[in-house]
C-alpha positions as CSV (number, residue, x, y, z in Angstrom):
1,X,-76.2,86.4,-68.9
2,X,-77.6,87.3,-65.1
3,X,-80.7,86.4,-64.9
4,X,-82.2,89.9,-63.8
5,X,-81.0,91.6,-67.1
6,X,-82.3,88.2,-69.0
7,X,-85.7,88.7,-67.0
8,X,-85.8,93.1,-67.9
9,X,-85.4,91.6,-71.5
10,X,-88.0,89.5,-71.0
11,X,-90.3,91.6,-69.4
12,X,-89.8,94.6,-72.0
13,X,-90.3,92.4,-75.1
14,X,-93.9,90.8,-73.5
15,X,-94.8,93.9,-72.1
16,X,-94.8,95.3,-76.2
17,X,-96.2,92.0,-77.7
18,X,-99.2,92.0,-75.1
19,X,-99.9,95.5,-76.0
20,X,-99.6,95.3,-79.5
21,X,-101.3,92.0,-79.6
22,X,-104.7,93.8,-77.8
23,X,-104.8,96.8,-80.3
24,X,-104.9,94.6,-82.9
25,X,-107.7,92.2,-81.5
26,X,-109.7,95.0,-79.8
27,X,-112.4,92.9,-77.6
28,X,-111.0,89.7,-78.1
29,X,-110.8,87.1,-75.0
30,X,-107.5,85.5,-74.6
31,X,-108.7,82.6,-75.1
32,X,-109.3,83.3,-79.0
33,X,-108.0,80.6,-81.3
34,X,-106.6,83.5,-83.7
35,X,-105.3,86.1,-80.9
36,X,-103.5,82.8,-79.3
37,X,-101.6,81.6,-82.7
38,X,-100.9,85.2,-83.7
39,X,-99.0,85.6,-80.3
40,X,-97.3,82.6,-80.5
41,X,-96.4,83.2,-83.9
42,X,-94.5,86.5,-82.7
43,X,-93.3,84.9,-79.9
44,X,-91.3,82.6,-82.0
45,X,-90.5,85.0,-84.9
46,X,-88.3,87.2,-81.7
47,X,-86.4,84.2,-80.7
48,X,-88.5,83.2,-77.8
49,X,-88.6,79.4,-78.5
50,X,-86.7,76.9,-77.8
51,X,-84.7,78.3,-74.5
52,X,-83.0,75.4,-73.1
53,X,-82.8,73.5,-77.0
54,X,-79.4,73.2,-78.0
55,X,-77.9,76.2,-80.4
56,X,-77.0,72.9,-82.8
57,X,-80.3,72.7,-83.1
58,X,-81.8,75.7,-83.2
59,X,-82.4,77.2,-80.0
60,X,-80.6,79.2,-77.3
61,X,-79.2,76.5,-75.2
62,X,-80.2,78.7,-72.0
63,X,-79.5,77.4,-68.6
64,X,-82.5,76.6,-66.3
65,X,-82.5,79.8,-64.6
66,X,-83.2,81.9,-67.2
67,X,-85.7,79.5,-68.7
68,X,-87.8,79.6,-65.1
69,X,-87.2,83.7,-65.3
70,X,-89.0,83.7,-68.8
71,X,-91.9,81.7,-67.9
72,X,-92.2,83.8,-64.8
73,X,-92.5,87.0,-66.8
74,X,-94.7,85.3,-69.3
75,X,-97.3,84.4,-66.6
76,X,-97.3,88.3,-65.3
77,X,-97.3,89.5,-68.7
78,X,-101.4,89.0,-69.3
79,X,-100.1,87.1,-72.5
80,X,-102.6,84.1,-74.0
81,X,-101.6,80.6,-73.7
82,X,-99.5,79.1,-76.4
83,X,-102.1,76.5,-79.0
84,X,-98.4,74.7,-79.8
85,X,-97.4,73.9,-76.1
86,X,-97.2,70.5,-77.0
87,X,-94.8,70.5,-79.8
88,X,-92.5,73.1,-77.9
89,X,-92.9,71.8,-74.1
90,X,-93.0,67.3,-75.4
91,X,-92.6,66.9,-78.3
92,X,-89.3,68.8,-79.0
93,X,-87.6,67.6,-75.8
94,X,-88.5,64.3,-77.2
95,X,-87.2,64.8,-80.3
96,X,-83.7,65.9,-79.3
97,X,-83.7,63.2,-76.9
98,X,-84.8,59.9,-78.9
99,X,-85.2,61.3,-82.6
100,X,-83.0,60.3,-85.5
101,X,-81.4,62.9,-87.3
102,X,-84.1,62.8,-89.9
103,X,-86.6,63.5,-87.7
104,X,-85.0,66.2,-86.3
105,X,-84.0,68.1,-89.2
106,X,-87.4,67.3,-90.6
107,X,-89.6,68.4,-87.7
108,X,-87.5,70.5,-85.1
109,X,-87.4,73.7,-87.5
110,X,-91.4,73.7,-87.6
111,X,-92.1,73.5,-84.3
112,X,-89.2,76.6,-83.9
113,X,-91.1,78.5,-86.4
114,X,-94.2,77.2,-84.6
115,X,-95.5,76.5,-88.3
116,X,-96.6,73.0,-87.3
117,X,-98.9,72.4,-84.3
118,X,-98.8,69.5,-82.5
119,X,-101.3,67.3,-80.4
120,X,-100.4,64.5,-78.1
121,X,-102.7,61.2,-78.8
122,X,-102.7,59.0,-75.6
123,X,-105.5,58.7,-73.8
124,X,-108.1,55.9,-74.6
125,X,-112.1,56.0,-73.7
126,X,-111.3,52.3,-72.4
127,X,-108.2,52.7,-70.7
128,X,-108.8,55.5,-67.9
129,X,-105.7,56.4,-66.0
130,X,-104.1,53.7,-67.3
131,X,-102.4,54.5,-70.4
132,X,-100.6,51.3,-70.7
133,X,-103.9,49.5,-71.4
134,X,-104.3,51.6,-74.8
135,X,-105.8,49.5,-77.8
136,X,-105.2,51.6,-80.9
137,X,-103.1,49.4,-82.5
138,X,-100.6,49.7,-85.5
139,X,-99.8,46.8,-87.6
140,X,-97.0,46.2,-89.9
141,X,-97.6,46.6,-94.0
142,X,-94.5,46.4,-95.8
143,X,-92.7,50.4,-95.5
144,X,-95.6,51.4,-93.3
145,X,-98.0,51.0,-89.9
146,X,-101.9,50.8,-90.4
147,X,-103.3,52.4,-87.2
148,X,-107.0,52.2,-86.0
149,X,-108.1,52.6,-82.5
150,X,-109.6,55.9,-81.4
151,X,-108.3,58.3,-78.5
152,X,-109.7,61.1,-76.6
153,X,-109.3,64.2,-74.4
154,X,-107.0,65.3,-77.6
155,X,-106.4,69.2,-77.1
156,X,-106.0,71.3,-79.8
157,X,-106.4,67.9,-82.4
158,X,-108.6,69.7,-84.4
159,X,-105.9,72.3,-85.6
160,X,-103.2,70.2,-85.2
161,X,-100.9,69.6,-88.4
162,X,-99.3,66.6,-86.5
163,X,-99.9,64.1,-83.8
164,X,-97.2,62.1,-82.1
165,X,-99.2,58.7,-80.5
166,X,-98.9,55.6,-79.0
167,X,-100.2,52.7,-80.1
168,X,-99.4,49.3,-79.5
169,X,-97.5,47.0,-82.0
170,X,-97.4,44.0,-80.1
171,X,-100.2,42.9,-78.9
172,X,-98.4,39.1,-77.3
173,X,-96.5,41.5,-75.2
174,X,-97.1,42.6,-71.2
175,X,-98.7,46.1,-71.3
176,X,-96.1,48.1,-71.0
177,X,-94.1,46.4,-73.4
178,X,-95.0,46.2,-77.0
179,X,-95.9,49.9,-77.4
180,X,-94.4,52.3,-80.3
181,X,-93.6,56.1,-80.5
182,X,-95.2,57.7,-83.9
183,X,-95.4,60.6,-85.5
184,X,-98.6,61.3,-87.6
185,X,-99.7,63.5,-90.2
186,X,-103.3,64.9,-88.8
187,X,-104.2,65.4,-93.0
188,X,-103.5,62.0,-93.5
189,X,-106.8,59.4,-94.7
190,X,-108.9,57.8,-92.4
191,X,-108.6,60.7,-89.2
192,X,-112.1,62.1,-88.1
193,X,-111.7,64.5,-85.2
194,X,-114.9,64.9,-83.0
195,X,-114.5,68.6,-80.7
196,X,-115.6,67.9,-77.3
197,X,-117.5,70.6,-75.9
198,X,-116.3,71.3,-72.2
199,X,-118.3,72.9,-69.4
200,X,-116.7,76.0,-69.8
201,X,-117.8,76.8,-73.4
202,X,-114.6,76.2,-74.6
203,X,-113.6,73.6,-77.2
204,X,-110.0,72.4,-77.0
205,X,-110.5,68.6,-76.4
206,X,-111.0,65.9,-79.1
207,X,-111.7,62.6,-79.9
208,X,-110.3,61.2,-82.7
209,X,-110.5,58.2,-84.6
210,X,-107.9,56.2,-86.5
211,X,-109.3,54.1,-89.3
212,X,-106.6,52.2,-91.3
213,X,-104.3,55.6,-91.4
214,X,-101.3,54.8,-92.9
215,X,-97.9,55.6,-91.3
216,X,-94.0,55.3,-92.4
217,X,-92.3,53.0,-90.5
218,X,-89.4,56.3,-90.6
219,X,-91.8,58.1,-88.4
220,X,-91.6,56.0,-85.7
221,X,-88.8,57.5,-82.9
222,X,-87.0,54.9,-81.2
223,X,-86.9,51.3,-81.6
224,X,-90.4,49.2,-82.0
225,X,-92.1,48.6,-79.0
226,X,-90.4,50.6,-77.3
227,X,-92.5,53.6,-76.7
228,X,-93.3,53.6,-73.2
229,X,-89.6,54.1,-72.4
230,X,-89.7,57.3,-74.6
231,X,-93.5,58.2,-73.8
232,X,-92.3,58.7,-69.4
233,X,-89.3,60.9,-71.0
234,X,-91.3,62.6,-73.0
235,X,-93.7,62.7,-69.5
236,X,-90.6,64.5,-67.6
237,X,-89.8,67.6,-69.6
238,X,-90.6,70.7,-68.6
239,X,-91.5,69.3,-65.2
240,X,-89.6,71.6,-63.5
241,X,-90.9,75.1,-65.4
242,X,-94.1,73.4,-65.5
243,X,-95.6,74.9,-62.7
244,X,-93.7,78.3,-62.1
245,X,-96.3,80.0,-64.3
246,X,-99.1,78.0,-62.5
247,X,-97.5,79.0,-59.2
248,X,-97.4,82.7,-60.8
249,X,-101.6,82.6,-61.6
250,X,-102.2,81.0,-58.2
251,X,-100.2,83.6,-56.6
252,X,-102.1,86.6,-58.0
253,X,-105.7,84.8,-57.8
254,X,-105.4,84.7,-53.6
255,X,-104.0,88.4,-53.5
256,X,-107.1,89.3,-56.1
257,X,-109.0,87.1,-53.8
258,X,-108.0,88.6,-50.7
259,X,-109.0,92.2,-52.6
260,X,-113.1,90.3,-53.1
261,X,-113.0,89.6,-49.6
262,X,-112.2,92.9,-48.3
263,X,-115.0,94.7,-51.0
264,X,-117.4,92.1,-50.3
265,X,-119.9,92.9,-47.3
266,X,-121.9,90.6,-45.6
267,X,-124.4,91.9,-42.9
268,X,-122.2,95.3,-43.2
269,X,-119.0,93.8,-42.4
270,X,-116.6,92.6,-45.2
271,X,-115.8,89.2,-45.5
272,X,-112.4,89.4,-45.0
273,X,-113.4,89.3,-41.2
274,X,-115.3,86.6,-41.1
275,X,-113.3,83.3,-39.4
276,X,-114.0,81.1,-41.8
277,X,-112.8,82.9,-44.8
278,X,-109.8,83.9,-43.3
279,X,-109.0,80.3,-42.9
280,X,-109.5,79.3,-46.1
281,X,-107.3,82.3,-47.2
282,X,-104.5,81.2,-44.7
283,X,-104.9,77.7,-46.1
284,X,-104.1,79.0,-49.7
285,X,-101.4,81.2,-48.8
286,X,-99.7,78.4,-46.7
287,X,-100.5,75.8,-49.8
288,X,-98.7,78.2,-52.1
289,X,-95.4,78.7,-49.6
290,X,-95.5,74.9,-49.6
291,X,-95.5,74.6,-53.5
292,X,-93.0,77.0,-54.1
293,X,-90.5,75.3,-51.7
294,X,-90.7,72.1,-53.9
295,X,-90.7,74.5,-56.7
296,X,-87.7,75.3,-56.3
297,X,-86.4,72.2,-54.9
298,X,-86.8,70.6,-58.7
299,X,-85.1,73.8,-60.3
300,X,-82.5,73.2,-58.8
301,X,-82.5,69.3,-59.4
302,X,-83.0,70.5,-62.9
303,X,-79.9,72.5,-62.9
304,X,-77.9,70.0,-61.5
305,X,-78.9,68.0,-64.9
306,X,-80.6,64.9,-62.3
307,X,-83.4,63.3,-64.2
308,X,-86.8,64.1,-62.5
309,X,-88.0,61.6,-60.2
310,X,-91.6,60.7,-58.4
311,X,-91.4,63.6,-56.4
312,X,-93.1,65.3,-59.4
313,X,-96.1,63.2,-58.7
314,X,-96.9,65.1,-55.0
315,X,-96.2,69.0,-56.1
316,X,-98.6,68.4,-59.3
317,X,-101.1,66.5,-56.2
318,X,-100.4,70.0,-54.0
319,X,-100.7,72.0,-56.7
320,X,-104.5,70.5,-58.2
321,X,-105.7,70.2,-54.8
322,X,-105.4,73.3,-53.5
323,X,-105.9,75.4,-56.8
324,X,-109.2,74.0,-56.5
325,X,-109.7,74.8,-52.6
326,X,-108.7,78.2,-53.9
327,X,-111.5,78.8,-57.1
328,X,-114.0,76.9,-54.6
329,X,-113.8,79.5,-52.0
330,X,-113.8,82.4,-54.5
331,X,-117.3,81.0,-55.4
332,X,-118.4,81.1,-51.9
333,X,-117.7,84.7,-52.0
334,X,-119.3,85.7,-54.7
335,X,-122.0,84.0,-53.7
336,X,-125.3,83.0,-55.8
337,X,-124.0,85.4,-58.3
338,X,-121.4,82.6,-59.2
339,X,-124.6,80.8,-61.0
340,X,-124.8,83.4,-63.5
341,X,-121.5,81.7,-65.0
342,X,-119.0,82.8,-66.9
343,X,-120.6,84.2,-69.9
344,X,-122.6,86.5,-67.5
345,X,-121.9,90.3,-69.3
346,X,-122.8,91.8,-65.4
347,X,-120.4,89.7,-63.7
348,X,-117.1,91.2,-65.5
349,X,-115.3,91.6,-62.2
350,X,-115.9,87.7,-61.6
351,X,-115.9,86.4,-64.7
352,X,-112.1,84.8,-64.5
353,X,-113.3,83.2,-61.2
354,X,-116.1,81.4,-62.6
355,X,-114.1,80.2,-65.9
356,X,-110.9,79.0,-63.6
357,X,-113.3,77.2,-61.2
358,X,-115.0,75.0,-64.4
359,X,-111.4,74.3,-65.6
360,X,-109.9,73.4,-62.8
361,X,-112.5,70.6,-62.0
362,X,-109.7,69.0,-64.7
363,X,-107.1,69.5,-62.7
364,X,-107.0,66.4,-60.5
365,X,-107.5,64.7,-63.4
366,X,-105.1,65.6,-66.6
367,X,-101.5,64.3,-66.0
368,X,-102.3,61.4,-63.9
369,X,-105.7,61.5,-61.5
370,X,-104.7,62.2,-58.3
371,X,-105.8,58.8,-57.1
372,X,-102.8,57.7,-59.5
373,X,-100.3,60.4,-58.4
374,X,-101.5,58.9,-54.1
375,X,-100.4,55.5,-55.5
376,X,-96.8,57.2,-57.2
377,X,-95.9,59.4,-54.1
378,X,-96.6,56.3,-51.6
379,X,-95.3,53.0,-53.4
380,X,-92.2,55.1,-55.0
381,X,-91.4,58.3,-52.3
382,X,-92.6,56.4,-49.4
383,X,-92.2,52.7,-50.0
384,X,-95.1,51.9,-48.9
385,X,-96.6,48.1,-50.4
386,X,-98.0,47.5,-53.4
């Protein structure tokens, strides 16, 4: 299929889904627990899961291309995030990948039918940026693991049906070694999930806590202790669709920027003429060309079926950086409004800005703080010393 018919196809279904999906939640954010399931529900019912998967196992087996086309039209759409991105974009990569064929036929099919959400348990209150220092541990009884340890930052743990966590089964080992790969049932005894309130209002992080929970040994993927291996595979997919919609949202926040600047006066004259802001703007737009050059430099890697290297490490720096730079100067504009905050029923218009600059205070620090992805880009892309 060419990918401009693949992307009308596209376009026409989310266009219907996004307007269906508002008539029946009249009122409701988009970032409503209910709205967000509901659409990814549909989503999945029309086929829209599992691009690149293979048709043996469910999915369309779609080439790259297309894949990056559909989460381009997604991010125009003014569709909600998916609450099962985990399971779809990590988890069934994963599975495919490293899975036995019990796993697969056991949990591929939910996470198709998107009637199993997944959350990812790695990081640790104790371990920072440095995952392979984890501590919950797992410890052989007979058929099973006992697990206790605690981990944090969980999103969406507390309506997760599953988790799939590291924990370390060796504890004689170097750090990296002695880790395993399971797959837990979130229903299962002695898991108590703690929401984490966020600065934003939201609530999508967790701790949780792990307190002798039993696990079958079959639920562990790959061989014991060795997790990591499978845990930086797991790290690598989706990497290069992972930013196109990103790249999308940055692209229409500086032209809706741009707009604020031009209705914004300041002493009579709009602010799209003061020096200052116009270099900020030029710095965005130039960040964005940048991005979009690597962009596309790791599509096409991707296409040519190379496995995803360090590079990754500076377009997700870029990318955090200069998002924020962005949402930072779109508070400047607004001005002391911007302390009204997002909740603010007079600041409609600006509302958006206010939420994104909160959340993206995150964004040098999810996937590797950018103090880690410095050290990646120079000891790996650069070969600078250790």
């Amino acid at each position: 299929m060419e990918v401009e018919t693949f992307r009308r196809e596209a376009r026409a279904w989310l266009t219907d889904a996004v307007a269906a999906l508002r008539e029946d939640f009249p009122g409701r954010p988009l970032t409503d627990m209910a709205l967000r399931r509901t659409f990814e529900d549909r989503l999945c019912a029309a086929g829209w899961s599992g691009l690149g998967w293979p048709e043996a196992e469910g999915g369309r087996g779609l080439p790259i291309e297309l894949i990056a086309a559909f989460h381009e039209e997604y991010a125009r759409s003014g569709a909600p995030k998916g609450v099962n991105i985990i399971g779809h974009g990590i988890l069934g990569p994963t599975l495919l990948l490293s899975g036995s064929e019990e796993q697969k036929r056991r949990f591929l099919p939910g996470i198709l039918a998107n009637t199993e959400i997944w959350c990812q348990g790695y990081s640790e209150p104790d371990a920072g940026s440095d995952l392979a220092a984890l501590r919950t541990r797992a410890e052989r009884d007979g058929a099973e693991y006992v697990v206790t340890g605690q981990k944090i930052w969980t999103s969406f743990a507390h309506i997760a049906d599953w988790c799939f966590l590291l924990v370390r089964t060796d504890a004689s080992a170097p750090k990296h070694k002695g880790i395993s790969f399971l797959l837990v049932d979130m229903k299962a005894p002695g898991i108590t999930v703690r929401p984490i309130r966020q600065m934003d209002g939201q609530q999508e992080f967790n701790e949780v806590f792990f307190d002798g929970v039993r696990v079958p040994l079959a639920n562990r993927v790959g061989e014991e202790n060795a997790g990591w291996g499978i845990a930086m595979a797991a790290a690598s997919f989706e990497r290069a669709t992972y930013f196109i919609p990103r790249l999308v949202q940055m692209e229409e926040e500086l032209r809706d920027l741009v707009a604020l600047c031009r209705e914004t006066l300041r002493d009579g004259r709009p602010l799209s003429d003061d020096p200052l802001v116009r270099d900020g703007l030029a710095r965005s737009f130039l960040d964005m060309q940048a991005l979009k050059l690597h962009a596309r430099s790791m599509l096409a890697a991707a296409a040519r079926h190379e496995q995803p290297g360090p590079e990754g490490s500076f377009i997700k720096l870029l990318w955090s950086e200069s998002h924020q730079r962005l949402l930072d100067l779109a508070l400047a504009v607004i001005g002391p409004e911007a302390a009204l905050g997002p909740d603010e029923p007079s600041a409609r218009r600006r509302r958006h800005w206010q939420h994104d600059h909160l959340w993206s205070r995150a964004e040098t620090i999810l996937a590797g703080t950018s103090e880690i992805q410095r050290n990646v880009v120079g000891e790996r892309v650069l070969g600078l010393p250790r």
